[in-house]
N, C-alpha and C positions, 0 to 999 in steps of 0.2 A: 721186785727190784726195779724193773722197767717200768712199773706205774707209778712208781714213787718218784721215779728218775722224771717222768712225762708230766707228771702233778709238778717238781719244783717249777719243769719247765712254763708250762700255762702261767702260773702265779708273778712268774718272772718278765710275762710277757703283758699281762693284765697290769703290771705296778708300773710299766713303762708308755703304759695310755692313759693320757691326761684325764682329767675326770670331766664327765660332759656339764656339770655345775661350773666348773672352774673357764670352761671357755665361754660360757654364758657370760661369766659374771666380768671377762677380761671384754667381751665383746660392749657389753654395756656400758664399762669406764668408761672405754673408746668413746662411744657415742656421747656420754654426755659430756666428756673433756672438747669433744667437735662442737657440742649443744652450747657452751659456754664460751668457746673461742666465738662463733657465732653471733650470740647475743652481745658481746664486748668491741665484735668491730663493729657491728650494729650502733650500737651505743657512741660510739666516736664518731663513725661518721654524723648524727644526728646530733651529735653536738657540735660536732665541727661546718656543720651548714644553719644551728640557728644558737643556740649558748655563743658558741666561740668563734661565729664568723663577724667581722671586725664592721664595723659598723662608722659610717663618718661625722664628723662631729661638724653639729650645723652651729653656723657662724655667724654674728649680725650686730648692727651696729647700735647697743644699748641708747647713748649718747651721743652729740654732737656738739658744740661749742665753740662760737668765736672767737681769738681775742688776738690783742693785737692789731686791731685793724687799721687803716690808716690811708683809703683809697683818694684819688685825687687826677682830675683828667685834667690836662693841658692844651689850650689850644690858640692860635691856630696849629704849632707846632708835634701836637699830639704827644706832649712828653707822661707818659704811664707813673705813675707811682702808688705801688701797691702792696703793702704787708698784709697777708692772711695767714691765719695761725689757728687749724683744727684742732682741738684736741674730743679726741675719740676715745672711745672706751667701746671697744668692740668684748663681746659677749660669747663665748666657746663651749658651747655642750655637750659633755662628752655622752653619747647615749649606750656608749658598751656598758657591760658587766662586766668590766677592768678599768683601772686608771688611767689614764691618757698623760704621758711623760712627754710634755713637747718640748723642742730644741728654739734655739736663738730663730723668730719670724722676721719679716719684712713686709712691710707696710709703704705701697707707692703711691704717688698723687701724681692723678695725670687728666690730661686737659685734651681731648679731642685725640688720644691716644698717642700725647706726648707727654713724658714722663717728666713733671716740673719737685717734684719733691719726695723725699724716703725717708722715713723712720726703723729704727728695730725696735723688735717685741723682746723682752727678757723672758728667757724658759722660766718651764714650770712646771706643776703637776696638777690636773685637775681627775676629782677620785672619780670612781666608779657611778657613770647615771645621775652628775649631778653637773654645775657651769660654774663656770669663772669668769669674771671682768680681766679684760687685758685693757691697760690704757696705754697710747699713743697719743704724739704729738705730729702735726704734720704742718709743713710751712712751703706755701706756696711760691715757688723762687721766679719773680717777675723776668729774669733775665733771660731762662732758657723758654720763655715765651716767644721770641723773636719771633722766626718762624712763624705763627701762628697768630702773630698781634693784630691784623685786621680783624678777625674771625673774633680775637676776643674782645676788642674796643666795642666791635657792633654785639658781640654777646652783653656787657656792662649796660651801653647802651639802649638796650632791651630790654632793662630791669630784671634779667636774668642769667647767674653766670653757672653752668652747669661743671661739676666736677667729678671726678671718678676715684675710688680708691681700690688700688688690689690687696688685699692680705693673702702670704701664705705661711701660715703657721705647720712645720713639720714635727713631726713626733712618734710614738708604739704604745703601743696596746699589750699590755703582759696577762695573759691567762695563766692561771695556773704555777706562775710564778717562773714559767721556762717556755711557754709557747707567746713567741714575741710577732707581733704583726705591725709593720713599718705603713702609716698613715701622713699624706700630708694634704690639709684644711686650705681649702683654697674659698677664699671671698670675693663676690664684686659688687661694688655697693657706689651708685653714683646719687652724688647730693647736687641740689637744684637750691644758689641762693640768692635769694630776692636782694635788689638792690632800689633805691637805699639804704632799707632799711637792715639788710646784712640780717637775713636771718634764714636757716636754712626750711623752703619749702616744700621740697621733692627728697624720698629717700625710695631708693629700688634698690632690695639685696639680692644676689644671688648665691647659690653654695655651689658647691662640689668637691670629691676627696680622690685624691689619687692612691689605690690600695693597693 
């Protein structure tokens, strides 16, 4: 009776030790559920340092164009009269692997780092790895010349009147259709134009992107 009673007991005590297959096989989940959590932050961060890291979009000035002109010096009293009227077609690439949704730009003309004239850019969308034409018009406003008017009589006079423009186009970048990265396109582009002949000889761009 007492071996019988000592036999349930063993069997009782055997059925309540897990089996050494069964923690094997829980211990391996484990590792590979860690193995794969692993490889997938792996995987994000390396995309998110070369797929998904936001990329600036280089900027430049396709075209330039006079029109409008209508220059005229006076003297002896120096009286200026002058209409100038760029029209620009600046060039926007966007090089990410997402579309570039940009907002309302501006576009300034400025003279020896006084700001004589502004335009806006209308938003847009230019897609993924490819460029857009944005055109612009710019008018040179002789009045807030003051200031500055010796400097540019003897610039004319020189047969050269050099000018600057700044664009800064803002915009995002959508990965993935929810990872949004906020860019805005900054240009400096100054044009050198020959006078009389009014035609632009010097063009120097610069880029940069604020990310």
């Amino acid at each position: 009776m007492k071996d019988t009673q000592n036999k349930q007991e063993q069997e009782q005590v055997l059925m309540n030790i897990p089996p050494k297959k069964g923690r094997n096989r829980c211990i391996t989940s484990i590792c590979i559920l860690l193995l794969l959590l692993i490889i997938l932050v792996t995987v994000c961060v390396v995309l998110a340092l070369t797929l998904f890291k936001p990329k600036q979009p280089i900027t430049k000035i396709s075209s330039a164009t006079l029109q409008g002109i209508s220059p005229r010096l006076t003297f002896p009293s120096i009286d200026v009269q002058l209409n100038v009227t760029l029209d620009i077609k600046i060039q926007v690439e966007n090089r990410n692997r997402a579309s570039f949704k940009h907002e309302d730009g501006t576009s300034f003309l400025m003279y020896k780092g006084v700001e004589v004239g502004e335009t806006d850019i209308f938003p847009g969308l230019i897609p993924a790895r490819s460029s857009s034409i944005l055109p612009c018009r710019l008018t040179l406003q002789a009045d807030k010349l003051a200031s500055n008017m010796t400097g540019f009589i003897r610039d004319l006079m020189s047969g050269k009147l050099t000018l600057e423009t700044v664009t800064k186009i803002p915009g995002r970048v959508t990965f993935l259709g929810f990872i949004k990265k906020h860019i805005v396109a900054v240009s400096n582009c100054q044009f050198g134009i020959g006078f009389p002949d009014l035609e632009i000889k010097t063009q120097i761009c610069k880029n940069k992107a604020k990310l």
